[in-house]
C-alpha positions in Angstrom: 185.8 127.4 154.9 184.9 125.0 151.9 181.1 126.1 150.5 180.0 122.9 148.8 177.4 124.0 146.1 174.2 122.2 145.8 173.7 120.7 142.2 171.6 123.1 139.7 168.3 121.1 138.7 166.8 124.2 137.0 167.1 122.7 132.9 165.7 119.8 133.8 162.1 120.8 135.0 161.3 122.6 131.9 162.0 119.4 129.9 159.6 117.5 132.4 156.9 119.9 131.9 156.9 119.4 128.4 157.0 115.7 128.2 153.9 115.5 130.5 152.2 118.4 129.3 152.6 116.5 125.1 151.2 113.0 126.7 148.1 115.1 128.7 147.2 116.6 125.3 148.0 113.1 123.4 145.1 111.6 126.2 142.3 113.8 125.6 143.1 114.0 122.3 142.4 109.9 122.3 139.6 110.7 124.3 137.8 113.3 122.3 138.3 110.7 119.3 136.3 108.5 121.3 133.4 109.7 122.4 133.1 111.7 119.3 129.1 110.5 117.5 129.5 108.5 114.9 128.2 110.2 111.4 124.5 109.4 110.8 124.2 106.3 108.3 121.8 107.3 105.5 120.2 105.0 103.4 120.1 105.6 99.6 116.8 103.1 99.0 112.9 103.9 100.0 111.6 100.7 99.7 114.6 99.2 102.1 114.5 101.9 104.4 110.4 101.2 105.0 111.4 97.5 105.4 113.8 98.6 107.9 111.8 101.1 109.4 108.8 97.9 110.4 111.8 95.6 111.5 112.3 97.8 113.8 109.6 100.0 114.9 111.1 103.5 113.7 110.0 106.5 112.1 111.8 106.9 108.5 113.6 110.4 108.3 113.6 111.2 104.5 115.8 113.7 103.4 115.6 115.3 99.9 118.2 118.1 99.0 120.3 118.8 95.6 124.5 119.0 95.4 123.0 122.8 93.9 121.0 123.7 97.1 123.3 126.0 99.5 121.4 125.6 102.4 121.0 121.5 101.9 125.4 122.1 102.3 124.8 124.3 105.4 123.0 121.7 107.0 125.3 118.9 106.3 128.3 121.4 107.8 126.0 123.0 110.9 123.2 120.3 111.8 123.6 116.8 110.8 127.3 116.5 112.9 125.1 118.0 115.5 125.0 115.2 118.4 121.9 115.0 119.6 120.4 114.9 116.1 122.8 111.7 115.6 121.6 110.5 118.4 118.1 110.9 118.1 118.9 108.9 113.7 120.3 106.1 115.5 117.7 105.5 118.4 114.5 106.6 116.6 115.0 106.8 112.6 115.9 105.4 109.6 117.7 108.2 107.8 117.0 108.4 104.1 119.0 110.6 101.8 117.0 111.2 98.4 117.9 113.6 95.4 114.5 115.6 94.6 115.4 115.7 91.0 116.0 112.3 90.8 113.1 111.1 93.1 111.1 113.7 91.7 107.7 111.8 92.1 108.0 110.6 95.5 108.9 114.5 96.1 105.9 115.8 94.0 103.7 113.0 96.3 104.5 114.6 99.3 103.9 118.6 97.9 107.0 119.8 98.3 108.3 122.9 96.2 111.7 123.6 97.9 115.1 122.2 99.3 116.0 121.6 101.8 112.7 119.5 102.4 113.0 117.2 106.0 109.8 114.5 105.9 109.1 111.9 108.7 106.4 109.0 107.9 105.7 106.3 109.6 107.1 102.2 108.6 103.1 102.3 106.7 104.0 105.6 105.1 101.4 108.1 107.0 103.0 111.2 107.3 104.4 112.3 110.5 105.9 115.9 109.8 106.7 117.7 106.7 109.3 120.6 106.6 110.8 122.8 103.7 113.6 125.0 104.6 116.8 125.3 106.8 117.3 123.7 109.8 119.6 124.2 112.1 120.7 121.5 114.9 118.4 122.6 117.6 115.4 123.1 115.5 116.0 119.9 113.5 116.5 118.2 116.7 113.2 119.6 117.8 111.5 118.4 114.4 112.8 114.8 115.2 111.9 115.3 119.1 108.1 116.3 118.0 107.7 114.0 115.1 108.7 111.3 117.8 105.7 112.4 120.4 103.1 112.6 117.7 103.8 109.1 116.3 103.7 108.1 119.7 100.6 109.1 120.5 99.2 108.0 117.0 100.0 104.4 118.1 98.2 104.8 121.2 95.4 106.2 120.2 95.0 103.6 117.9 95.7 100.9 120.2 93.0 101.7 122.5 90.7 102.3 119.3 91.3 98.6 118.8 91.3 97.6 121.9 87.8 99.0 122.5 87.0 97.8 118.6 88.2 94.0 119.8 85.9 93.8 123.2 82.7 95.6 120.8 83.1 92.3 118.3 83.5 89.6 121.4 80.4 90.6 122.5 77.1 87.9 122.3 75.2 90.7 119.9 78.8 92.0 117.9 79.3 88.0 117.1 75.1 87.3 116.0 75.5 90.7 113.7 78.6 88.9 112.2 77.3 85.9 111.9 73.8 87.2 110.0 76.2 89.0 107.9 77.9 86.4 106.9 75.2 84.3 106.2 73.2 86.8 104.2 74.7 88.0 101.0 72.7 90.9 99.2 70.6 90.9 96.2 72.3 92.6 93.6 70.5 94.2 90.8 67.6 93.4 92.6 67.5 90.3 90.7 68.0 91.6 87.3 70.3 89.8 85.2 73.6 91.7 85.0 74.3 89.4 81.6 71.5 90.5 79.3 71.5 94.2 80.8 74.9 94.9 79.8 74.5 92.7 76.5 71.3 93.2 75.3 70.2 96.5 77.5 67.3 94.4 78.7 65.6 94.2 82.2 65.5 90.2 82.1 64.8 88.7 85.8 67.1 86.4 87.0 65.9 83.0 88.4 66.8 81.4 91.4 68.2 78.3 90.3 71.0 80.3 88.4 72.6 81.9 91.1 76.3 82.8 91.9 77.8 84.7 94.9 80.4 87.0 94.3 81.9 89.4 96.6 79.3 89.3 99.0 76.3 89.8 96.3 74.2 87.3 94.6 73.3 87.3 91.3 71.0 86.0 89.3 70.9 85.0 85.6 68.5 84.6 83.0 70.1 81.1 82.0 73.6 78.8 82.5 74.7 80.9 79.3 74.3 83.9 80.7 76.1 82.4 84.4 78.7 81.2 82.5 79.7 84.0 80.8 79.9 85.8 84.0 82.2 83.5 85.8 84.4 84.0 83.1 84.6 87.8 83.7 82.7 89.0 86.5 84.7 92.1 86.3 83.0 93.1 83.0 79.3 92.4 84.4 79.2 93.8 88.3 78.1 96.9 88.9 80.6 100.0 89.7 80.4 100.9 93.3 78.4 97.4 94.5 75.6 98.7 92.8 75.0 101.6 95.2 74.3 105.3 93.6 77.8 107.1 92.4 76.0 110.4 92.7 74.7 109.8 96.5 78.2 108.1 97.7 80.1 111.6 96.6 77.6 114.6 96.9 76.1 112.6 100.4 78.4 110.1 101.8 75.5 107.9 101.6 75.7 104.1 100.3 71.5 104.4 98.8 70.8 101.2 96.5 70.8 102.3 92.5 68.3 100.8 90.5 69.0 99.3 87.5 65.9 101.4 86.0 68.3 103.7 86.4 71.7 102.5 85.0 73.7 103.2 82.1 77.0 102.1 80.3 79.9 104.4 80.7 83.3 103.2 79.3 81.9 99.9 79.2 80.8 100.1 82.8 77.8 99.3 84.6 76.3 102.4 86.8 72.8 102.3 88.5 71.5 105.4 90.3 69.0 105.5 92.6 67.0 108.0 90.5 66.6 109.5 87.0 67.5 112.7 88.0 70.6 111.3 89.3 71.5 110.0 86.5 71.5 113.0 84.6 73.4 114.5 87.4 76.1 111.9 86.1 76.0 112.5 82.6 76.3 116.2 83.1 80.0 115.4 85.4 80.8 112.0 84.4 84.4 112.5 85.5 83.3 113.2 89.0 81.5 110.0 89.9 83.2 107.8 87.2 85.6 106.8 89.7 83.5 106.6 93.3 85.1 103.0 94.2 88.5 102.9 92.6 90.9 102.8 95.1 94.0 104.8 95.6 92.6 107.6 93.5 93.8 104.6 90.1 97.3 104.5 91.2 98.9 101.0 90.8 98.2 99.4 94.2 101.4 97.2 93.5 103.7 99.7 92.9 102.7 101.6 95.8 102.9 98.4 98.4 106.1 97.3 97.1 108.3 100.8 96.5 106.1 103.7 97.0 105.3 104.7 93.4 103.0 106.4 92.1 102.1 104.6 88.7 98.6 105.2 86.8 96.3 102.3 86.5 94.5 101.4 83.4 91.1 101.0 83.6 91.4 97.9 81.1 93.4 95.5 83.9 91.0 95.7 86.9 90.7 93.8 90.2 86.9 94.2 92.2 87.9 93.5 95.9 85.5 94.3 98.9 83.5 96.5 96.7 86.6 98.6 95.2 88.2 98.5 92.2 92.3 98.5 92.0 93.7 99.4 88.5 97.1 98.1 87.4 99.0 99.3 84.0 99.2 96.1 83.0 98.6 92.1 83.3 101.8 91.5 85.3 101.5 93.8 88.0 97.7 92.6 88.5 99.1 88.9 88.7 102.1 90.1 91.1 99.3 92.0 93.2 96.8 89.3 93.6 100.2 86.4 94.3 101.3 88.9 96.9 98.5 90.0 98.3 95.7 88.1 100.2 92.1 89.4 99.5 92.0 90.7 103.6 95.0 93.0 102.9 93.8 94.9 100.3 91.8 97.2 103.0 95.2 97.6 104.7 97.1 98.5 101.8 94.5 101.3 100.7 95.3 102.6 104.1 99.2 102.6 104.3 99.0 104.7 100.9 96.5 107.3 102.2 98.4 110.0 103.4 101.0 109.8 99.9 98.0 109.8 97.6 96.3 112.9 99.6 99.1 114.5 98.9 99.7 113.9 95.2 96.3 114.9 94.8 96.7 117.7 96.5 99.3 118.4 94.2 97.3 117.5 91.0 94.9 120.1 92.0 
């Protein structure tokens, strides 16, 4: 009997096996590629990354660390790769990368004395959340997560502040309280002439018929010499804090009418108190009332609205708006200021740079 024999197939299973078993690993190898995050995009540029930050309604995620800081390289191995914190950069933040030593200022504004340092402010610079130290991924995912939910509720808090701000002024009594304000401009100096008091240190009365308005006070002037010369530079004749007591608006909080009994010169500035024993008060602590209205604590409003800098003011380049004076170093950035700015946005500028200047100061002391 003939035994046919089948055919052996055993060597060519093997080579099957490995074929399909190099193109399975070759697909999720393609796959892994392509859900893998993409880095987070830092920006190298405060200024742009604010304008960015208002563009698009996001918290700005500033980074400050130093190529000598170990733990700044641990966290760009162990948390920045991490996904969810990409995730959370590209949804919510505008990542900012700074160098402390060269940023040192902006660093010194917001207190910080050690790297790794993770800050979140807002697109009007308030500060969010401030962090020095490690991170890993799930705690720096929880510092974004948390920073998120406070701005959050910030914004609608202050919504419904507005809101309930907004129906207050529609109101039939909110709109005759405007309009009486509007209408009636306060007496400054209580009709002294500011002109011959600063000039002459005389109590001259003003008389009606030389009046001018200026910043919601009138003034009156013992002549058209003496009005002249203070439309030609009101900033050297009004009085420092709109004529209300230095001593009263810091020990008290209270705005209380000085008198210009009561005033002196001090750096070539005019301060009335509302007493005599106030005024000694003054000129026992000058530097602790001499700068009751200057705004942002004489930092360069400026600089501060257009890149977040923290430049002094001189005293000698000085713009009086809504009662507060705004120092400048020099001409130029007073000109940019006042071509840049409207007069109604110098109250909003004070507040963008609030929480940056508490914190220098807070540094300072």
């Amino acid at each position: 009997m003939i035994i046919h024999r089948s055919p052996r197939r055993g060597p060519a299973a093997p080579a099957f096996s490995i074929a399909a078993g190099m193109l399975w690993a070759s697909l999720l190898l393609s796959t892994a590629r392509a859900t893998e995050p993409t880095p987070i995009v830092w920006r190298a540029d405060y200024g742009g990354a604010l304008e960015e930050a208002r563009a698009t309604n996001r918290l700005v995620w500033i980074q400050f660390s130093g190529p000598w800081c170990p733990n700044c390289l641990r966290m760009e191995r162990d948390s920045f790769p991490d996904a969810n914190v990409i995730e959370h950069s590209q949804r919510s933040f505008i990542p900012l990368k700074l160098r402390s030593d060269v940023h040192e200022q902006l660093a010194l504004a917001f207190n910080l004395s050690g790297l790794p340092a993770t800050v979140l402010v807002t697109p009007n610079r308030e500060i969010v959340a401030v962090h020095q130290g490690y991170l890993g991924p799930d705690d720096l995912d929880e510092l974004l997560s948390q920073g998120l939910a406070t701005w959050r509720e910030r914004e609608a808090s202050s919504k419904k502040e507005a809101d309930a701000r907004k129906d207050v002024a529609t109101t039939d009594a909110g709109k005759a309280d405007a309009e009486k304000a509007k209408k009636e401009p306060l007496l400054a100096l209580s009709g002294y002439c500011p002109v011959t008091l600063i000039t002459q240190r005389k109590l001259v009365a003003g008389r009606a018929e030389h009046t001018v308005e200026h910043d919601g006070h009138v003034y009156r002037f013992a002549g058209e010499a003496q009005k002249a010369r203070f439309r030609q530079d009101p900033e050297r004749f009004i009085p420092v804090n709109r004529g209300n007591c230095p001593v009263a608006q810091v020990e008290q909080s209270a705005e209380q009418p000085g008198s210009p009994r009561w005033g002196l010169l001090y750096q070539g500035r005019l301060f009335v108190f509302a007493s005599d024993e106030a005024r000694h008060r003054f000129l026992d602590e000058p530097q602790r009332y001499a700068t009751v209205d200057v705004a942002e604590q004489g930092f360069c409003a400026h600089c501060l609205g257009e890149s977040g800098l923290l430049v002094r003011g001189d005293p000698k380049f000085t713009l009086t708006r809504a009662g507060r004076r705004y120092w400048f170093p020099d001409e130029t950035h007073r000109a940019a200021f006042v071509a840049a700015s409207p007069a109604a946005s110098s109250a909003a500028i004070s507040r963008t740079a609030e929480a940056v200047l508490g914190q220098a100061s807070t540094t300072r002391r």
